[in-house]
C-alpha positions in Angstrom: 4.1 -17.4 -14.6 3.2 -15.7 -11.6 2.4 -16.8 -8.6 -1.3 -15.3 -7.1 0.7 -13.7 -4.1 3.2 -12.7 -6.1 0.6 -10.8 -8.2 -1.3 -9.3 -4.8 2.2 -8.2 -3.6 2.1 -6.2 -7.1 -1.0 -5.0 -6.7 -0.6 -3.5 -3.0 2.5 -2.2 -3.8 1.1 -0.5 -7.0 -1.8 1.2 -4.4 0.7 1.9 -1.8 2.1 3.9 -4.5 -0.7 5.8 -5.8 -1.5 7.2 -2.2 2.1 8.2 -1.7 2.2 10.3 -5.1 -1.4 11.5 -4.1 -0.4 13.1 -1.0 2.8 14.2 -1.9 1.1 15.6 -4.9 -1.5 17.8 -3.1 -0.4 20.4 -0.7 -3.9 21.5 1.0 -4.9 18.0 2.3 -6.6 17.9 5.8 -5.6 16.8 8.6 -8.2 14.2 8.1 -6.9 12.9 4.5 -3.6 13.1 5.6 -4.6 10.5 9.1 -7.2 8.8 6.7 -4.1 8.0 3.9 -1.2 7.2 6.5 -4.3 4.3 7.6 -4.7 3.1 4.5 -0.9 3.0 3.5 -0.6 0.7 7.3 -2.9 -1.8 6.4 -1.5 -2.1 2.7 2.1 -2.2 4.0 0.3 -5.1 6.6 -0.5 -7.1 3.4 2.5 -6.5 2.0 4.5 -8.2 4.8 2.2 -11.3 5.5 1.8 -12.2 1.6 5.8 -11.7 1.3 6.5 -14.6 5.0 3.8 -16.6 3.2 5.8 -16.3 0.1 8.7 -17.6 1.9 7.0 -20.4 4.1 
């Protein structure tokens, strides 16, 4: 069974994902979606790395 981080680690990763294939999907994005996306993508890959150290610890 699965561990809860081990589960949010799946989850981030799957919505890390989903904005990569949305902006390389669309080729009119704003300047805007394109700073707003590359924010959101920071802070998932953020949560990625502290839930995979607390993993480890």
């Amino acid at each position: 069974m699965k561990s809860k981080i081990d589960k949010a680690i799946e989850y981030y990763i799957f919505k890390s994902e989903e904005i990569i294939n949305f902006i390389n999907s669309n080729s009119n994005l704003t300047v805007e979606q394109i700073i707003e996306k590359g924010e959101e993508l920071a802070v998932l890959e953020s949560k990625i790395t502290a839930l995979e150290v607390a993993k480890v610890s």
